[in-house]
C-alpha positions as CSV (number, residue, x, y, z in Angstrom):
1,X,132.9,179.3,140.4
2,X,132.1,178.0,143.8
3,X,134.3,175.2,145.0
4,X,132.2,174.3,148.3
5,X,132.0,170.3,148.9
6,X,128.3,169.7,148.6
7,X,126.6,166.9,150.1
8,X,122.8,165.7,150.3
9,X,121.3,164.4,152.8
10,X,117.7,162.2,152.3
11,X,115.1,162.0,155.7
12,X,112.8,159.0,154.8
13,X,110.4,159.6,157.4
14,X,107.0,158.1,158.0
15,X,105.3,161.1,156.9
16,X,107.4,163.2,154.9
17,X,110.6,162.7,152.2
18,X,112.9,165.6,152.6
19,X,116.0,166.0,150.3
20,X,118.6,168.6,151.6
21,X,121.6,169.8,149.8
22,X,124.1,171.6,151.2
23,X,127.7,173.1,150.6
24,X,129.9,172.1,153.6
25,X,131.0,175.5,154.8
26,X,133.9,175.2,157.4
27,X,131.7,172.3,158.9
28,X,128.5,174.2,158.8
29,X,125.8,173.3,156.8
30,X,125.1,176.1,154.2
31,X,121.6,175.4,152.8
32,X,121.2,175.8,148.7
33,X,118.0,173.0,148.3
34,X,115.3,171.7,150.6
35,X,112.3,169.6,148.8
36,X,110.0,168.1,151.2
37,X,106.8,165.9,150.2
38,X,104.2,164.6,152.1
39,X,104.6,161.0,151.2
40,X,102.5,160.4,154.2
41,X,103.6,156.6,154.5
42,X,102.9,155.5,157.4
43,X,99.1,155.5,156.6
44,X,100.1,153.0,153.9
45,X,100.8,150.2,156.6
46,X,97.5,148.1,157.0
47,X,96.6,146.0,160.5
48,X,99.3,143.5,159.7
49,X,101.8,146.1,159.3
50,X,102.3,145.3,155.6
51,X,102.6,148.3,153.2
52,X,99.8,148.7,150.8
53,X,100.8,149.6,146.7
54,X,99.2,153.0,146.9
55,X,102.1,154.0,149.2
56,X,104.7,152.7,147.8
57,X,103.9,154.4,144.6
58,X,103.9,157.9,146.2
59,X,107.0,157.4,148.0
60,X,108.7,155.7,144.8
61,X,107.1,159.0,142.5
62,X,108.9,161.0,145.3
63,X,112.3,159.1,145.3
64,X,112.2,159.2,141.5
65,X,112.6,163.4,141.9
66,X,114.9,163.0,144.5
67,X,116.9,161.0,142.1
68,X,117.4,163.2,139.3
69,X,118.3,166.3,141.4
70,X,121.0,164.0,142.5
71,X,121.9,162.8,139.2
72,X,126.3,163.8,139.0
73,X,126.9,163.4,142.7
74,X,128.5,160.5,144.1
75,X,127.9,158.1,146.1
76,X,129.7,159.1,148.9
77,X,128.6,162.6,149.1
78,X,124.5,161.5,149.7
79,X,123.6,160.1,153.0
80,X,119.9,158.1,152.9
81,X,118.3,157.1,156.0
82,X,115.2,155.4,157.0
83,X,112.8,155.5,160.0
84,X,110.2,154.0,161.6
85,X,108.0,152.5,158.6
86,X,110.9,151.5,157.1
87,X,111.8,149.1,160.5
88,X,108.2,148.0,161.6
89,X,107.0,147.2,157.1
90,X,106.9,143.5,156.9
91,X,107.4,143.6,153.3
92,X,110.0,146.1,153.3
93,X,112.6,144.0,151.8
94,X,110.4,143.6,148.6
95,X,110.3,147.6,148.7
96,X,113.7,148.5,149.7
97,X,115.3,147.6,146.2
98,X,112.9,149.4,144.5
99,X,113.3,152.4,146.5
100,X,116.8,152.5,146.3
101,X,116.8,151.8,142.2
102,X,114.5,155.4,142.0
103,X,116.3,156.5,144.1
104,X,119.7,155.6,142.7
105,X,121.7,155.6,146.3
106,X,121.5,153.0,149.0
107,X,119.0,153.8,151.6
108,X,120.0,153.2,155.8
109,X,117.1,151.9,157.7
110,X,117.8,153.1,161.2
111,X,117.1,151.6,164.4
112,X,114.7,153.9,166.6
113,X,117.8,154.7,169.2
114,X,120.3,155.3,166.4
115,X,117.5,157.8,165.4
116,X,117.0,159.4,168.4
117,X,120.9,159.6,168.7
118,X,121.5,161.3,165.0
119,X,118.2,163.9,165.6
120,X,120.0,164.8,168.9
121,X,123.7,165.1,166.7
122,X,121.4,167.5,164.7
123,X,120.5,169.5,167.8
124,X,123.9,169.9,169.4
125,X,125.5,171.5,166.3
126,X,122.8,173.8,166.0
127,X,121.9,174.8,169.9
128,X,123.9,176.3,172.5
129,X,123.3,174.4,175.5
130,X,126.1,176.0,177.5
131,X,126.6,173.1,179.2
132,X,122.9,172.7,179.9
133,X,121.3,169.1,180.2
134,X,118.7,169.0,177.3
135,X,115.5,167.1,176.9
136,X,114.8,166.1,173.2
137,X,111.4,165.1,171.8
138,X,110.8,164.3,168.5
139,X,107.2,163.5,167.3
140,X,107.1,161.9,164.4
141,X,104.5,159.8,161.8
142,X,105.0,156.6,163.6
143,X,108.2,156.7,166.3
144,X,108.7,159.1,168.9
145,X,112.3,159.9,170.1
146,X,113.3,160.8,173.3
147,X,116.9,161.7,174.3
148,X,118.7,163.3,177.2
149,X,122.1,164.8,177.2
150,X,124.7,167.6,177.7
151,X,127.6,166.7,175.7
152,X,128.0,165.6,171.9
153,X,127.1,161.5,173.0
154,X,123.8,161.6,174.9
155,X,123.3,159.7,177.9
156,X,119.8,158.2,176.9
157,X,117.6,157.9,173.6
158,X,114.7,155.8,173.4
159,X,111.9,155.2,170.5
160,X,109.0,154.8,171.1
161,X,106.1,153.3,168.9
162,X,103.8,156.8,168.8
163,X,103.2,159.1,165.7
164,X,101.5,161.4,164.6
165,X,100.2,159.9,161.7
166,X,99.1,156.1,163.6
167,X,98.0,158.3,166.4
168,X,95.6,160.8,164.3
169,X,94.5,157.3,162.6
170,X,93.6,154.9,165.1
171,X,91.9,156.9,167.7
172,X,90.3,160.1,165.5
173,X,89.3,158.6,161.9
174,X,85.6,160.0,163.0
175,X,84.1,163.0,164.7
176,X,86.6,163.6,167.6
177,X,85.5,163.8,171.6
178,X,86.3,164.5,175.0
179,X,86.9,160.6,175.5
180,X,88.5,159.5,171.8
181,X,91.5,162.8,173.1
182,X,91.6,161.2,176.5
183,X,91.7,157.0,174.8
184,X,94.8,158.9,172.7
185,X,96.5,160.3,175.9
186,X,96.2,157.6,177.9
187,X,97.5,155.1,175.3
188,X,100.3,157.2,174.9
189,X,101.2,158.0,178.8
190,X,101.1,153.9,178.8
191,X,104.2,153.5,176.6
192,X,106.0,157.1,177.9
193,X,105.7,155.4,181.6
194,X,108.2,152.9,180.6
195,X,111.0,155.5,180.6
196,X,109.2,158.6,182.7
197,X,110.8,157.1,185.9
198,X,114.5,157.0,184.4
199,X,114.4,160.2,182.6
200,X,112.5,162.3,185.6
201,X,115.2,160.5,187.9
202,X,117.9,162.3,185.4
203,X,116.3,165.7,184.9
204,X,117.2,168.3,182.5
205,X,117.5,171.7,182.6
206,X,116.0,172.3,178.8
207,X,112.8,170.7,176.8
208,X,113.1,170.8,173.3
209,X,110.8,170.0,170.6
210,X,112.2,169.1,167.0
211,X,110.5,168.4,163.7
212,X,106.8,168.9,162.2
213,X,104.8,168.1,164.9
214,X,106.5,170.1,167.8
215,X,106.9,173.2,164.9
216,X,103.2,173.4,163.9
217,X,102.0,173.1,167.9
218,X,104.1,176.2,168.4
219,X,103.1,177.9,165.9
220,X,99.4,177.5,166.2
221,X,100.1,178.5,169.7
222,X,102.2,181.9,169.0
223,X,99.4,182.6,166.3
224,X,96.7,182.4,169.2
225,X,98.7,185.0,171.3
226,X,99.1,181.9,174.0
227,X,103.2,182.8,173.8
228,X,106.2,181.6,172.2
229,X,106.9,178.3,174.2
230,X,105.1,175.2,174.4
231,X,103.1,174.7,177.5
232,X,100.5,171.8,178.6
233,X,98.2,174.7,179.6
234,X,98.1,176.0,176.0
235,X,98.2,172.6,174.5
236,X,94.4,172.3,176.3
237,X,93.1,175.2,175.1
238,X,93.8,173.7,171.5
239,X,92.8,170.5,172.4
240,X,89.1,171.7,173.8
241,X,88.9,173.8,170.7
242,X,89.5,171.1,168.6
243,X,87.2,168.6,170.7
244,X,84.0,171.8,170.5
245,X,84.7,171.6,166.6
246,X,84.7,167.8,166.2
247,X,87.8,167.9,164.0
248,X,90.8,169.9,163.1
249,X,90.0,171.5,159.9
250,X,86.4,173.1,161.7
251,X,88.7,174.3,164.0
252,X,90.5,177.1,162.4
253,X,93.8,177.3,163.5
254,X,96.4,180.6,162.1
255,X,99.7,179.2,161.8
256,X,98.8,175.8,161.1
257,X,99.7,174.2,157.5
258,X,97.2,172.7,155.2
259,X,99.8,169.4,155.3
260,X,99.1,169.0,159.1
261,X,95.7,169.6,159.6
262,X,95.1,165.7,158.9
263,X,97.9,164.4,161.3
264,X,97.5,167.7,163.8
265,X,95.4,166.2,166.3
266,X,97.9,162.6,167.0
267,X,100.5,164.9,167.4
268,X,98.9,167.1,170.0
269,X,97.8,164.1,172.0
270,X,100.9,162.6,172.0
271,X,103.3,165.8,172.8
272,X,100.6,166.5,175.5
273,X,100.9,162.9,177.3
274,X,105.0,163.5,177.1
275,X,103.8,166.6,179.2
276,X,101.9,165.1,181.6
277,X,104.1,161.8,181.6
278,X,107.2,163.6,182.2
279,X,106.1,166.4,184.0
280,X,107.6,168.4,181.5
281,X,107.2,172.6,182.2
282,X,107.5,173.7,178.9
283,X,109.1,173.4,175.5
284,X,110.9,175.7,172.7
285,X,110.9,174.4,169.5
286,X,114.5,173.6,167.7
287,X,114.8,173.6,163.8
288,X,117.2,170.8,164.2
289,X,116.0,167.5,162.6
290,X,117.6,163.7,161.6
291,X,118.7,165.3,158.1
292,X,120.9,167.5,160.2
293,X,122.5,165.3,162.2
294,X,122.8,163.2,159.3
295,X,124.7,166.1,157.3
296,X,127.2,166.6,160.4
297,X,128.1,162.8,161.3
298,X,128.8,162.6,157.1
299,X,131.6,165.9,157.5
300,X,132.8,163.7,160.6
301,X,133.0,160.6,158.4
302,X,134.9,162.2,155.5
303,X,137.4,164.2,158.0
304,X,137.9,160.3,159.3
305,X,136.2,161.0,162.4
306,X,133.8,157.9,162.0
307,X,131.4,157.2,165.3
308,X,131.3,153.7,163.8
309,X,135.1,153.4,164.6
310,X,134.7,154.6,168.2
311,X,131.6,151.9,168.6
312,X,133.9,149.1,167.2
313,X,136.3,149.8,170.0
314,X,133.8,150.6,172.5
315,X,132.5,146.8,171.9
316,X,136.1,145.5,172.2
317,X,135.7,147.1,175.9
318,X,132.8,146.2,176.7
319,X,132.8,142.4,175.8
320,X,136.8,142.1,176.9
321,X,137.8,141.7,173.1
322,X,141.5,140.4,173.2
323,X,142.8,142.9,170.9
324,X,146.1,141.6,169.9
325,X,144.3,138.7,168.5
326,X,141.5,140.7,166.4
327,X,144.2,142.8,165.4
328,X,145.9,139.7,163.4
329,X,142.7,138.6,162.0
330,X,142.1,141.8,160.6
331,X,145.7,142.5,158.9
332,X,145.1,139.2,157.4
333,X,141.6,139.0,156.3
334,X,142.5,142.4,154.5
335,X,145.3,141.0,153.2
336,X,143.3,138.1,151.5
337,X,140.1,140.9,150.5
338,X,142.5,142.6,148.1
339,X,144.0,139.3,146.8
340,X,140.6,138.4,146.0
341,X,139.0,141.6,145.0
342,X,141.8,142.4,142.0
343,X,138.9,143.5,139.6
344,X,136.8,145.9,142.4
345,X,137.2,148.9,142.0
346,X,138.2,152.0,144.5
347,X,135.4,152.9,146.2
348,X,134.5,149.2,146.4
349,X,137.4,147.6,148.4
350,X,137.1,150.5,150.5
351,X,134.0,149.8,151.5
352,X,134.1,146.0,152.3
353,X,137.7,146.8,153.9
354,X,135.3,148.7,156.4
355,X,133.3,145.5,157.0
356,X,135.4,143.1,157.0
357,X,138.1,145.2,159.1
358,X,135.1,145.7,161.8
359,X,134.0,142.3,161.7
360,X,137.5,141.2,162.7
361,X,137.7,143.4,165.3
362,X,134.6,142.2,167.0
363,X,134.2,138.3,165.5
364,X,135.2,137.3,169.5
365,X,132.6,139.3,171.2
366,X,130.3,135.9,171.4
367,X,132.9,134.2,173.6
368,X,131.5,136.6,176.4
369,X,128.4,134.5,176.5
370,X,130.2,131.0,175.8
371,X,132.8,130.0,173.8
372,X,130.4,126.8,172.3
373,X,129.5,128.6,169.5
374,X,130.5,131.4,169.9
375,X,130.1,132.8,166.1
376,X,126.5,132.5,166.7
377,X,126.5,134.5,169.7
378,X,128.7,137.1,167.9
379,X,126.1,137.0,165.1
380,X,123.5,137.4,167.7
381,X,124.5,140.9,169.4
382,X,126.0,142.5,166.5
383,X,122.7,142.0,164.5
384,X,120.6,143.5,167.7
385,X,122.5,145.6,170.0
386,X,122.6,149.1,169.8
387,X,125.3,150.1,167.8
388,X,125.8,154.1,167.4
389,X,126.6,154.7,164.1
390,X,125.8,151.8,162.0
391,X,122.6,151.2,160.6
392,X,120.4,148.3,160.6
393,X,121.5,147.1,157.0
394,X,125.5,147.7,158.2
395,X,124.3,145.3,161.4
396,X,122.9,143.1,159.8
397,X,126.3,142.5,157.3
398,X,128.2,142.6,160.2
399,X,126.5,140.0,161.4
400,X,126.4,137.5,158.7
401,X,130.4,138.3,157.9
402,X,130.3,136.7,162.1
403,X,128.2,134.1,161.7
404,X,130.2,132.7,158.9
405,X,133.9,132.9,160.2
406,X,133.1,129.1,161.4
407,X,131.4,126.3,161.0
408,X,129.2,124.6,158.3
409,X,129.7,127.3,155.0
410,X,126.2,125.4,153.5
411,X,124.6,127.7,156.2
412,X,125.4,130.7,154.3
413,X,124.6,129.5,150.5
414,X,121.1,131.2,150.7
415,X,121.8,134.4,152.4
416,X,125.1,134.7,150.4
417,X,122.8,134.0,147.3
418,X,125.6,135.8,143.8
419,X,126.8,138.5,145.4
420,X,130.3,137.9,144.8
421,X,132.0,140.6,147.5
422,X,130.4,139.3,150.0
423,X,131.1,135.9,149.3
424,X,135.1,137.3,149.2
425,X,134.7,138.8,152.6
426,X,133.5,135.7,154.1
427,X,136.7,133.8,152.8
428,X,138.9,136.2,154.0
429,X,137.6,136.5,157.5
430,X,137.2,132.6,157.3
431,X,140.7,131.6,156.9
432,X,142.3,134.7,158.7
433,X,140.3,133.2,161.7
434,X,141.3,129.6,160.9
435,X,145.0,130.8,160.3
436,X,145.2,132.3,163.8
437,X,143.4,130.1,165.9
438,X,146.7,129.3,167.8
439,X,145.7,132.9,169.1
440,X,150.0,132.7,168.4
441,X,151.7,136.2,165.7
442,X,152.7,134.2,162.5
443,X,154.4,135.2,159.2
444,X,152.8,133.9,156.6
445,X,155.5,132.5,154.0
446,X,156.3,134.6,150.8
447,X,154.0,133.8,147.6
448,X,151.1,133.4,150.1
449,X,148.4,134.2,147.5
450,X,144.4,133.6,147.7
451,X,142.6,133.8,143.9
452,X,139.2,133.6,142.5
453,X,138.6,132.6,139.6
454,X,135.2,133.2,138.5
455,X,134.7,131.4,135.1
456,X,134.7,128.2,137.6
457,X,133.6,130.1,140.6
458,X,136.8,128.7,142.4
459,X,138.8,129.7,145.0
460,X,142.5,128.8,144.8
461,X,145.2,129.2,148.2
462,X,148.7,128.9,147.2
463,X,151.3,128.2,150.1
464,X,154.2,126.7,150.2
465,X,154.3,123.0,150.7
466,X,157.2,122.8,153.8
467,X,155.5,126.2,155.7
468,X,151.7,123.8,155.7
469,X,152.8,120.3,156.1
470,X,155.8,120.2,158.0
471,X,155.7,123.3,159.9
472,X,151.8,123.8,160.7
473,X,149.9,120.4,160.2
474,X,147.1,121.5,161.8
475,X,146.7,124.3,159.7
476,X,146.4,122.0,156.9
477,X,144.1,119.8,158.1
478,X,142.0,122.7,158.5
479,X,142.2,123.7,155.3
480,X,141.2,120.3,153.8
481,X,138.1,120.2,155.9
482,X,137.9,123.8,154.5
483,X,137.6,122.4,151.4
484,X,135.7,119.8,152.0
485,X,132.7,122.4,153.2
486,X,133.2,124.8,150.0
487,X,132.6,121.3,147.7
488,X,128.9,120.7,149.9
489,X,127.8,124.1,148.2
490,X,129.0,122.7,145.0
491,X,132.1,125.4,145.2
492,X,135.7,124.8,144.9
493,X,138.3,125.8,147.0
494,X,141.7,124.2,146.4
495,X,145.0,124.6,148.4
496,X,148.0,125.2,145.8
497,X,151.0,123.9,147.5
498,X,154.2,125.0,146.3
């Protein structure tokens, strides 16, 4: 009987689903599944970058599969994550449920860095640089990733808004010419030239190309005896036979798919005007993709070597966090988490522990801007900064357990909506703050106990009566405007004193 851990990992990109199972083999991925469909949905967003029904239903059809091979493993042995539809879709947040119920997992919607960063993880575990500074391009249905580096954390990784799929579509939906290639170039060289100066300024001492579109170049070009690398020179030849045979299919390639022939073409264009852009020499292609370096940063998160830890403190750095003081919030707002959470189960307190525990130790980063508000400021960067590590979704939570550490609580009612844990982790990081904001350590007296109770959807803090009103008045003044906010929302929360 095979005892391997096995963990899946799910690549929602914008123009293929891939599912990849794998037994964790001393760290090393050992492959035993791969199903990949062209979902192709990218094509689904129209000119207001809403995604149409047709494309939903193939990528829920596809989920649906996905979801029954995964039927007995749990939740935290499958890793889903997101790309660039799911970020630019305007209606995504009507979709995402539904995707995630066929599914039967969350689903991560990453930001285009954090994707560039995870394809590169990918690459490093499966190249030998030797030291060698490597260039990283990653063509896919709508984002392009760009990343430089020569140690595990690269040193630059950019996304930029160019696909294969929206490329193929806008400029070659008819008979394709000389000057509809050279429109696609150019409109690509225009958004590589906001980062060409940087990265040529860098250098690297390797190119390589990951994923379909770099794969199927380089194989159409080994299959017309051009050689094994990628070259610009090559690239031409391809694209003037393409441009003589006015589209793709008429042109005939060996070695190229049937499922790229209609995206071929946007991909060429835009891998040649990283060429030209970057003065790029030539490429090798790298099997490494974003469901690889998803596989790896999940072994790093289960062997409790979480990247989402070292961010947390890197933020503390970088915005002079006081840590002694974040460090008390956090013991306390944990403290008042399990209180609350008696009826959660395992896997659930651990998980908003995480959140709340992160959220603690960056709720000050805002006073860096201006302590006037500084919540909202808080709120501000942890919601849009780059944050290696944490997806959009894991942002955004992180920012709303921030915004509402202070202030008016009537501001969270709607995004709150029943979701009792989250509710829970507000409270807790609400009065850990409000308890500390003598910035002073403090014992809390014995007894201290916070309950919910939810037939009345109250919240209930017993203390004892000298520790509040004799010994910490303005604690308890707090506390009564505390409850005075929790009763505008038409929600109690009463202080017990004993």
């Amino acid at each position: 009987m095979n005892t391997l851990p096995m963990l899946a990992t799910v690549d929602l990109g914008s123009n293929s689903f891939r599912l990849q199972i794998c037994h964790n083999h001393n760290g090393q991925p050992q492959v035993i599944e791969n199903i990949k469909y062209m979902v192709r949905l990218a094509s689904g967003l129209d000119e207001n970058k809403y995604l149409d029904e047709a494309s939903q239903q193939r990528a829920l059809e596809c989920l649906a599969q996905f979801g029954e091979r995964l039927r007995g493993f749990e939740t935290k042995d499958v890793r889903a994550v997101a790309t660039n539809t799911f970020r630019v879709a305007k209606n995504i947040g009507e979709f995402l449920p539904r995707a995630e119920a066929a599914l039967g997992f969350p689903i991560e919607v990453v930001a285009g860095r954090e994707e560039a960063r995870l394809i590169y993880t990918g690459v490093m575990h499966t190249y030998a640089n030797n030291g060698q500074k490597l260039l990283v391009v990653d063509i896919g249905g709508g984002s392009t990733e760009f990343i430089l580096g020569s140690t595990p954390i690269p040193t630059h990784t950019e996304s930029l808004p160019l696909g294969c799929i929206t490329y193929s579509a806008r400029f070659f939906s008819e008979k394709i010419t000389q000057k509809s290639f050279q429109a696609a170039i150019n409109a690509a060289r225009s958004e590589i030239q906001r980062i060409s100066k940087e990265y040529k300024h860098q250098g690297w001492d390797v190119a390589l190309g990951t994923s379909g579109t770099a794969k199927s170049i380089a194989a159409v070009i080994g299959a017309q005896d051009m050689g094994g690398r990628i070259t610009l020179a090559a690239m031409r030849v391809l694209a003037d036979k393409i441009i003589a045979a006015g589209n793709v299919k008429k042109a005939k390639f060996e070695g190229l798919k049937p499922d790229r022939v209609d995206v071929f073409v946007g991909g060429l264009a835009v891998m040649m005007a990283a060429f030209e852009e970057l003065d790029i020499s030539g490429m090798a292609f790298n099997e490494a993709a974003l469901r690889d370096g998803v596989f790896f940063e999940m072994i790093g998160r289960n062997a409790h070597e979480d990247l989402r830890e070292q961010t947390a403190e890197q933020f503390q750095k970088r915005y002079h966090v006081g840590k002694n003081q974040a460090e008390r919030v956090s013991k306390l707002a944990l403290q008042f988490l399990r209180d609350l959470a008696q009826n959660a189960t395992v896997q659930e307190l651990t998980y908003w522990s995480d959140y709340v525990r992160w959220a603690a130790m960056l709720h000050e980063i805002g006073v860096s801007i201006a302590h006037t508000a500084y919540h909202k400021h808080t709120a501000y960067i942890l919601a849009n900064a780059d944050m290696p590590g944490f997806s959009r979704q894991e942002q955004e939570l992180l920012s709303l357990l921030a915004l509402g550490q202070r202030g008016e609580i009537k501001k969270m009612a709607d995004v709150l909506g029943n979701d009792v844990m989250r509710w829970h982790a507000v409270l807790a990081l609400r009065l850990a703050v409000l308890f500390y904001r003598a910035r002073l350590p403090m014992d809390l007296p014995p007894y201290t106990l916070l309950q919910y109770f939810a037939d009345e959807q109250k919240y209930s803090l017993r203390i004892a009566k000298d520790w509040l009103d004799d010994e910490h008045p303005l604690i308890s003044a707090a506390l009564k405007d505390e409850r005075e906010q929790w009763g505008k929302i038409g929600r109690v929360f009463w202080v017990e004193k004993i």
